[in-house]
Steps between C-alpha positions, in 0.01 A plus 500: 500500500501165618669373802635164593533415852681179610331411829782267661728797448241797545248356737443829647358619175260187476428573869445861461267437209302233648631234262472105660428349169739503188456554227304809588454820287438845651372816342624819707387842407652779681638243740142388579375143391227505242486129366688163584501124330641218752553190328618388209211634164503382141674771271242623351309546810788675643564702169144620512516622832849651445296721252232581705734701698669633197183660368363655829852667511642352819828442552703182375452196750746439709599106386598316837553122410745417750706195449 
């Protein structure tokens, strides 16, 4: 399920996952961090790596663009 997480209003989240950069994207498995992009990526980059995770079976990234 993805998650958005406004950083001026949350920055506990951000802090609590390590975010300093926005946008940044976070895959969490089980609560544990598997895979991150920082930084803005081209959609189809980001698409492609979206489906990475999708095939290996891991849970839906956790979408944190703040702002």
């Amino acid at each position: 399920m993805p998650v958005y997480v406004d950083v001026d209003k949350s920055g506990g989240d951000a802090q609590t996952l390590g975010i300093s950069s926005i946008p940044s994207t976070v895959v969490l498995v089980n609560g544990h961090e598997t895979d991150r992009i920082v930084g803005a990526v081209g959609t189809d980059k980001f698409v492609e790596w979206l489906n990475v995770h999708a095939v290996t079976g891991e849970a839906t990234p956790a979408v944190i663009p703040g702002g």
